[in-house]
C-alpha positions as CSV (number, residue, x, y, z in Angstrom):
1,X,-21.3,12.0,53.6
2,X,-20.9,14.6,50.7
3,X,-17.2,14.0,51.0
4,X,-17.4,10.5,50.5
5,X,-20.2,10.5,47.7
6,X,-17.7,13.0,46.1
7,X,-14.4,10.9,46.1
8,X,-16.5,8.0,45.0
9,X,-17.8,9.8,42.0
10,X,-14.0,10.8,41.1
11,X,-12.9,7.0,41.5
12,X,-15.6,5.7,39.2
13,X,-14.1,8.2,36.6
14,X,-10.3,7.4,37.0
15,X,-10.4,4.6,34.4
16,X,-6.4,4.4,33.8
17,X,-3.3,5.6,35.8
18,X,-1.9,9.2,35.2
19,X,0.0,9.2,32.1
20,X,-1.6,6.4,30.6
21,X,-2.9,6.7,27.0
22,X,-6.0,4.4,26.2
23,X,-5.3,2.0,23.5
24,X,-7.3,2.7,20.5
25,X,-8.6,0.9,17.1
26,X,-7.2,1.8,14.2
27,X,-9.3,0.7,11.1
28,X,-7.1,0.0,8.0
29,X,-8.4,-0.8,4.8
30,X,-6.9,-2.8,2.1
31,X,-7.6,-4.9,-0.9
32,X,-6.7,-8.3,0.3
33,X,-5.8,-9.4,-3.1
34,X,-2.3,-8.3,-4.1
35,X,0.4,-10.9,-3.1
36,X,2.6,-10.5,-1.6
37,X,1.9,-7.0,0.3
38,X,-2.1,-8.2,1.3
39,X,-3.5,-11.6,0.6
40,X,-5.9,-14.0,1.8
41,X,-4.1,-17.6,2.8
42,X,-6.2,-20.3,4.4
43,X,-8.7,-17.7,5.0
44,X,-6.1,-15.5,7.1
45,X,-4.9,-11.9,5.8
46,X,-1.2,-12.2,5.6
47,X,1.5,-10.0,3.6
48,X,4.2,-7.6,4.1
49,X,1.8,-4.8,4.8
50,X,-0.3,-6.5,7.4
51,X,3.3,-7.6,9.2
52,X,4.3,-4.1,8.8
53,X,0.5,-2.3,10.6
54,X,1.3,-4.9,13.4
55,X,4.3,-4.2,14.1
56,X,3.6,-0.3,14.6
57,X,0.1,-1.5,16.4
58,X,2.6,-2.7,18.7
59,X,5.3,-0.1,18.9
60,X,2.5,2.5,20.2
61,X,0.1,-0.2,22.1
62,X,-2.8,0.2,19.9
63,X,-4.8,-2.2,18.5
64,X,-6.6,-3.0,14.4
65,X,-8.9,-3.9,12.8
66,X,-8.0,-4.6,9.1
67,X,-11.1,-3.8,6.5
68,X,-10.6,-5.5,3.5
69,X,-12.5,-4.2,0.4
70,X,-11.6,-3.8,-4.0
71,X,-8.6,-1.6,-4.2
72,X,-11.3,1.2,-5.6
73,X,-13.3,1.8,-3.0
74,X,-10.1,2.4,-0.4
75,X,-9.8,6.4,-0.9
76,X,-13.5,6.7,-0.8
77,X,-13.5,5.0,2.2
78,X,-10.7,6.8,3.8
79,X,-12.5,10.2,2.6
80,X,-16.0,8.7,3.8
81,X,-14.1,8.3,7.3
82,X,-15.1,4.0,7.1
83,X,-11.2,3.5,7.8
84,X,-8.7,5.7,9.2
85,X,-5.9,4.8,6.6
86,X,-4.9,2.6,3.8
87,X,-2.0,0.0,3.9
88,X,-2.0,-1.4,0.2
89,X,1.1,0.1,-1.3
90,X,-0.7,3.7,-1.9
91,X,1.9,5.5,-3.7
92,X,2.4,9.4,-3.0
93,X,1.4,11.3,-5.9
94,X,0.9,15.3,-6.2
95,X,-3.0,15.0,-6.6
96,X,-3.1,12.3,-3.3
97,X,-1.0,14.8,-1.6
98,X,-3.3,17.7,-2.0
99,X,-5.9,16.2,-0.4
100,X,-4.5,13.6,2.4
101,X,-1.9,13.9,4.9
102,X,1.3,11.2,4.0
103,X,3.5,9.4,6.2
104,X,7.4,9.1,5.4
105,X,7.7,6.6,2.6
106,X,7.7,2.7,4.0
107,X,8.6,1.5,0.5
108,X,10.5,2.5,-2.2
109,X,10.1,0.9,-6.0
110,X,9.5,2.0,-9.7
111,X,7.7,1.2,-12.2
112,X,7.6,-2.3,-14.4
113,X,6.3,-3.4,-17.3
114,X,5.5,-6.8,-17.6
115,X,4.4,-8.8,-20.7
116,X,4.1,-12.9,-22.1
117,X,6.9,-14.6,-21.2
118,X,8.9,-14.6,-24.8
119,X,8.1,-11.2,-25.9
120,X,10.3,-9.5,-23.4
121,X,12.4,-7.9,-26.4
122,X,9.4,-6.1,-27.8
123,X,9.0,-3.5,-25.1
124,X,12.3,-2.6,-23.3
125,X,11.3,1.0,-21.9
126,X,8.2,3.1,-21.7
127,X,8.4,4.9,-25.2
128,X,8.0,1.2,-26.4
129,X,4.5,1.2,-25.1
130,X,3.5,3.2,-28.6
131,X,0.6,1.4,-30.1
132,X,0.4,-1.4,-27.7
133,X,-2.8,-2.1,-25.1
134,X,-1.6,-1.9,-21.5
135,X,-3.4,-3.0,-18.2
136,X,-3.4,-1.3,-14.5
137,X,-5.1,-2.2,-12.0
138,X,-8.2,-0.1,-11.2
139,X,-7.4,3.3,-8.6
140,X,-4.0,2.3,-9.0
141,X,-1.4,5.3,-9.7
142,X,-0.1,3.4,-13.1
143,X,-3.0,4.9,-15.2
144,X,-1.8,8.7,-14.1
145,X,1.7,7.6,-14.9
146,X,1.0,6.3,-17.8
147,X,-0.9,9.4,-18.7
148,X,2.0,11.2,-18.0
149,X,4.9,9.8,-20.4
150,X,5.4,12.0,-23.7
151,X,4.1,8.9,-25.9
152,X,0.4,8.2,-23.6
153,X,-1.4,9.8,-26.5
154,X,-0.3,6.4,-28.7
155,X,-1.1,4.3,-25.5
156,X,-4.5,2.2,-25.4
157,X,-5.1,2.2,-21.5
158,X,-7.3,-0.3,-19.8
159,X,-7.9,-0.5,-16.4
160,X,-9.1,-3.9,-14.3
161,X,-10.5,-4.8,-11.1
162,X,-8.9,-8.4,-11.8
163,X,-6.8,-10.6,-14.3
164,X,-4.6,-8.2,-15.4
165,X,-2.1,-10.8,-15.4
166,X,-4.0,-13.6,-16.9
167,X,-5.1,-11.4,-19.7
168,X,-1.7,-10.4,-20.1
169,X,-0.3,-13.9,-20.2
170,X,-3.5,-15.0,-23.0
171,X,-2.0,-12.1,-25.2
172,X,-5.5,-10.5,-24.7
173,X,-3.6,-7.2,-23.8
174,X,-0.2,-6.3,-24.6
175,X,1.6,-5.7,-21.4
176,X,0.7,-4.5,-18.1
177,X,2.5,-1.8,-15.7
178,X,2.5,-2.6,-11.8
179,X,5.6,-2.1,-9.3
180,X,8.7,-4.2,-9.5
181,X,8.4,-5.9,-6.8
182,X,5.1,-6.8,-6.7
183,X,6.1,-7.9,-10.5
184,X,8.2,-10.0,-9.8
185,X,6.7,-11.7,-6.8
186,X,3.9,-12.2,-9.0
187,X,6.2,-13.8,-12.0
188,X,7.5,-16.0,-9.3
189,X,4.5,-17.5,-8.2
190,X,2.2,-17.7,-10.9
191,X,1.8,-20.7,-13.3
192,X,1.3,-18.1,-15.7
193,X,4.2,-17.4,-18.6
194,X,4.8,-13.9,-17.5
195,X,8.0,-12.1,-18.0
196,X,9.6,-8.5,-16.8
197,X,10.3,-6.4,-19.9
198,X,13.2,-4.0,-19.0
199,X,14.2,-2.2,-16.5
200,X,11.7,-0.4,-13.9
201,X,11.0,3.3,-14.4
202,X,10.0,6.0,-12.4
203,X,10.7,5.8,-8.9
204,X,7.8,5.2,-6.5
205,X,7.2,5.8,-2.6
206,X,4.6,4.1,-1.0
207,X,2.9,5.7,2.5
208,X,-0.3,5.9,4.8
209,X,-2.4,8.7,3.6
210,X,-4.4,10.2,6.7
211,X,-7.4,12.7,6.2
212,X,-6.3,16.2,6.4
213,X,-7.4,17.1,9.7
214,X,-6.8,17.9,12.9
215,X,-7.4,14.6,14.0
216,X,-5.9,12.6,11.0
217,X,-2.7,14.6,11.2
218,X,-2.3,13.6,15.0
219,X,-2.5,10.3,14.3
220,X,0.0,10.5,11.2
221,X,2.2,11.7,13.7
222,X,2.0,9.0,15.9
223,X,2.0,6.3,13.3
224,X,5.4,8.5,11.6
225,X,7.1,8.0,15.0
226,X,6.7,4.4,15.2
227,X,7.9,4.5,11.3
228,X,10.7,5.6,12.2
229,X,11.1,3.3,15.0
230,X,10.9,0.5,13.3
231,X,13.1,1.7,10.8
232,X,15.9,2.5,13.6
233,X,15.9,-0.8,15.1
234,X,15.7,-3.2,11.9
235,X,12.3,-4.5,12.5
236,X,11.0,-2.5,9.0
237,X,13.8,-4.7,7.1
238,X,13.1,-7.4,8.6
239,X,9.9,-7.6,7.7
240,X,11.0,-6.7,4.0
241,X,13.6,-9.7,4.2
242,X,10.5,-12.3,5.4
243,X,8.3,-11.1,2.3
244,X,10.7,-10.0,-0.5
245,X,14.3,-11.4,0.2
246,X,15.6,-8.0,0.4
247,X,15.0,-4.5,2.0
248,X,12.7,-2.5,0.2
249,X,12.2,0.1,2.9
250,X,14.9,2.6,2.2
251,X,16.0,4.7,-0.4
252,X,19.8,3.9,-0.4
């Protein structure tokens, strides 16, 4: 009787076959708001970057659950452990890297300054940004960077949550500074008369920062594998192609 009792406790506890890993949740926060990477359309969350969490959700047989929220709040929330990572074009700086765990680079871009469509001549490079108002978007890397160039003491930064571009276009500010190819995804589908003012500066790699811990690193390591799965087997530029045209996921 003991015998039986005993191999029908260890039954009830086998939930999956030997070398089975349960699927999990991942929670992955992003904005929802900046086309074409994450964007609402018809009340569905569409964009390169949600293509791009599915895809590995499905390379490693998990599952997510995408928590959308203002660009701001996503490293909070990552540091607060509400999500387990951020998919919203997070670029790897030295500050982010002292304190998160990075994936390889999914996206590589540069800087762009964008102004009113007409006054393109005015600012052709960033030492032209002497004396003029620029936007970023709030949490964005763009203010650091800005910060950073030898001329940011003659720079009048302001940051948004919103209408960067609108104010922008209304000559309300002088220019603002997002990635190219957001840029010029945005120029191409606003009625706004918006315009790319030289050529992109600084080169930028975007990735999924992790908490640094035990447990966050694990899973960069599982999500870096599937990375680089996708990028082996043309899936990653794939995706690219659908959003963009062309492939924005490698460095060459």
């Amino acid at each position: 009787m003991n015998k039986l009792l005993a191999t029908a406790a260890l039954a009830l506890t086998v939930t999956a076959p030997l070398g089975t890993a349960q699927a999990e949740t991942w929670d992955v926060g992003m904005s929802g708001g900046y086309f074409p990477f994450t964007f609402v359309n018809l009340d569905e969350l569409q964009g390169f970057e949600v293509d791009f969490i599915n895809a590995l959700a499905a390379e490693t047989g998990n599952e997510v659950n995408f928590v959308t929220m203002s660009f701001s709040g996503l490293i909070g929330a990552l540091e607060s452990e509400r999500i387990d990572t951020i998919a919203n074009q997070i670029t790897i700086t030295p500050e982010r890297e002292a304190k998160f765990a990075f994936s390889q680079p999914y996206v590589f871009d540069g800087a762009q300054v964008v102004v009113k469509a007409g006054n393109e001549a005015t600012i052709q490079g960033p030492e032209d940004l002497s004396g003029k108002t620029v936007a970023v978007n709030l949490g964005s890397n763009f203010e650091q960077l800005l910060n950073d160039l030898p001329n940011a003491g003659e720079i009048d930064i302001k940051t948004y949550e919103s209408n960067i571009a609108q104010d922008t276009a209304l000559g309300r500010v002088d220019a603002f500074v997002m990635d190219r190819v957001s840029s010029a995804q945005l120029i191409q589908e606003s009625p706004l008369p918006l315009a790319l003012a030289g050529n992109s500066f600084s080169q930028i790699r975007n990735a999924l920062p992790f908490r640094d811990t035990e447990e966050g690193r694990a899973l960069r390591d599982e999500i870096d594998a599937a990375i680089t799965t996708l990028k082996e087997n043309g899936t990653l530029a794939e995706i690219s192609q659908k959003w963009f045209g062309t492939d924005i996921t490698s460095a060459e």
